[in-house]
N, C-alpha and C positions, 0 to 999 in steps of 0.2 A: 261798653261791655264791662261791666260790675261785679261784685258777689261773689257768690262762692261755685269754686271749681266742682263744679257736677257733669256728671253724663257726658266724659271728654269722648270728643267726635274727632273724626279727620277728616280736611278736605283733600282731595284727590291729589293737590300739589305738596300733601305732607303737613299740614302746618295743624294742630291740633289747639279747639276752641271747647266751652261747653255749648251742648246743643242745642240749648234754649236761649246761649247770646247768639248763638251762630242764628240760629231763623229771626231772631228779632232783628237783625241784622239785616237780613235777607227781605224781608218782610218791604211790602210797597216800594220794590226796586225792579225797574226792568228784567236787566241784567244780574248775574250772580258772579260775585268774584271775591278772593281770598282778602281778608280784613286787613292782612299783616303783606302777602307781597303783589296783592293788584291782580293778582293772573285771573281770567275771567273765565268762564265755566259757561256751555255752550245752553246747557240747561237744568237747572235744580237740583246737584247731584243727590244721591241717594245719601244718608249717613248712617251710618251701624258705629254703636258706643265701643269705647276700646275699652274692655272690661279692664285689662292688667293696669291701663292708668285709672283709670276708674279708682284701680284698688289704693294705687298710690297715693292718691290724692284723699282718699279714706286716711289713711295710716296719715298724712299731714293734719288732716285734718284732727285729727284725735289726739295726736301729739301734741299740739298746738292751740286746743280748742281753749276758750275762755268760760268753762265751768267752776273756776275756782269759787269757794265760796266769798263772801261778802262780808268784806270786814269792817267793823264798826271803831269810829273815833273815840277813843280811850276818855276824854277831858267831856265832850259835851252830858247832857242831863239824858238822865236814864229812860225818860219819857219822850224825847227826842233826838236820840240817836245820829250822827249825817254817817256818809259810806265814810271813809277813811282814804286819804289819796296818796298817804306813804306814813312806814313805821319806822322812827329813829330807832337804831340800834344803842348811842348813847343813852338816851333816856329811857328806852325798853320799851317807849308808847306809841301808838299808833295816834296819827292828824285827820281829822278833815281838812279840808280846803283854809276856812276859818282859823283855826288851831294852828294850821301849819304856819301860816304868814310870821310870826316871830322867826322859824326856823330861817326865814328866805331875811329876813331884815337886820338880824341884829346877828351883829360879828362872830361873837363867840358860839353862837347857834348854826351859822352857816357851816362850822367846823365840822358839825355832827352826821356821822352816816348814816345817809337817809335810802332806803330801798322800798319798793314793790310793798305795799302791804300786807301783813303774815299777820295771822292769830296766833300760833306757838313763838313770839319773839325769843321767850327764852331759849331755844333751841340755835340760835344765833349768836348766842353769847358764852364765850370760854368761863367755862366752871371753877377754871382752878384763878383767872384773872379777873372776872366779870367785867371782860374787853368784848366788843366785837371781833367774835371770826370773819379776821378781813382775806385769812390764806388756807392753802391749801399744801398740806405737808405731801408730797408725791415717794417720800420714803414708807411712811407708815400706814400711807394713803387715808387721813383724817385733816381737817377741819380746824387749825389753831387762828388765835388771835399773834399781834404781830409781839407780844410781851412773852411769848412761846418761843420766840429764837435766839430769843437771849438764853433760854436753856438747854432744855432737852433736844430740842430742831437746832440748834446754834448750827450744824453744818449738813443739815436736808438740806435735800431739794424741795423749795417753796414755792408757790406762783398764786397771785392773786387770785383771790375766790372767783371773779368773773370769769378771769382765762381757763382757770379750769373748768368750769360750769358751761360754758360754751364747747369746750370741745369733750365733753361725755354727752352732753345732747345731739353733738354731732357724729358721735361714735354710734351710740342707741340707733340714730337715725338711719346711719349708712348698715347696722347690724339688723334691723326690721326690713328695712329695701332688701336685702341681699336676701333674707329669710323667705321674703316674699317673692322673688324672683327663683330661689330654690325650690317652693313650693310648686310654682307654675310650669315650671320644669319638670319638676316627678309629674306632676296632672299631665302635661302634653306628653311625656313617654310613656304613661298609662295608655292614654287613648291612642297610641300608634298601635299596637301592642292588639 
């Protein structure tokens, strides 16, 4: 059972599958029983989609979805292009696969921070140092490189760019769920109503 979470179903013991792994599943088997705890089902239960996860699984999906566009390796010839498999922040360039092997082999290259591929790298890089933004200033709530606390941040509150970046995607996340569980709330007090 693979892919992507669609048309989440439940079976009668609770345990919720997509419905099209759940019948493949099902499919040239005597009997019918739960994927996950065994319990066996007398006959074919019926399945009705659970819209609200449904929706959830919407909203993962979209948050999460791999539409980024496609970045291209900085060094190769104009005429042949490869994708780009990560953009140094020291050097401000983006690698292919090819390009990149010096970064992974030779010492003083391995030094260098290397992230996720970006087209706007400058956007990545402190204006006033032209360092990598490796922090996250939570006083002024902005984006310094770490040559920024030697000044003006000398006594913010600082936390690594990742640590912070992980938990506003995780704030986002839990502020859309909630949104969305508010929403289905006014809908089902409407239709009491």
């Amino acid at each position: 059972m693979a892919g992507e979470f669609t048309d989440p179903v439940s079976t009668p013991c609770g345990h919720t599958f997509c419905k099209s792994c759940l019948n493949q599943f099902w499919d040239n088997k005597q009997d019918c029983h739960c994927p996950l705890c065994k319990e066996t089902f007398s006959k074919r239960p019926n399945l009705k989609i659970n819209t609200a996860l449904r929706q959830v699984a919407q909203l993962f999906k979209e948050k999460f979805s791999l539409r980024k566009t496609e970045v291209l390796c900085d060094i190769c010839d104009d005429d042949r292009k490869m994708k780009a498999l990560k953009s140094c922040l020291v050097c401000q360039t983006s690698y292919c696969e090819t390009h990149l092997e010096p970064h992974q082999r030779v010492l003083n290259l391995k030094k260098h921070k290397l992230m996720d591929p970006v087209e706007n790298i400058k956007d990545y890089i402190c204006p006033k140092h032209e360092r990598p933004l490796e922090l996250f200033c939570r006083d002024d709530q902005i984006y310094i490189c770490a040559f920024c606390t030697d000044g003006d941040h000398k006594t913010h509150n600082t936390v690594p760019l990742e640590e912070e970046s992980k938990e506003k995607k995780l704030m986002k996340i839990q502020k859309d769920v909630q949104h969305m569980i508010q929403n289905r709330m006014e809908k089902f007090e409407d239709m009491k109503l």
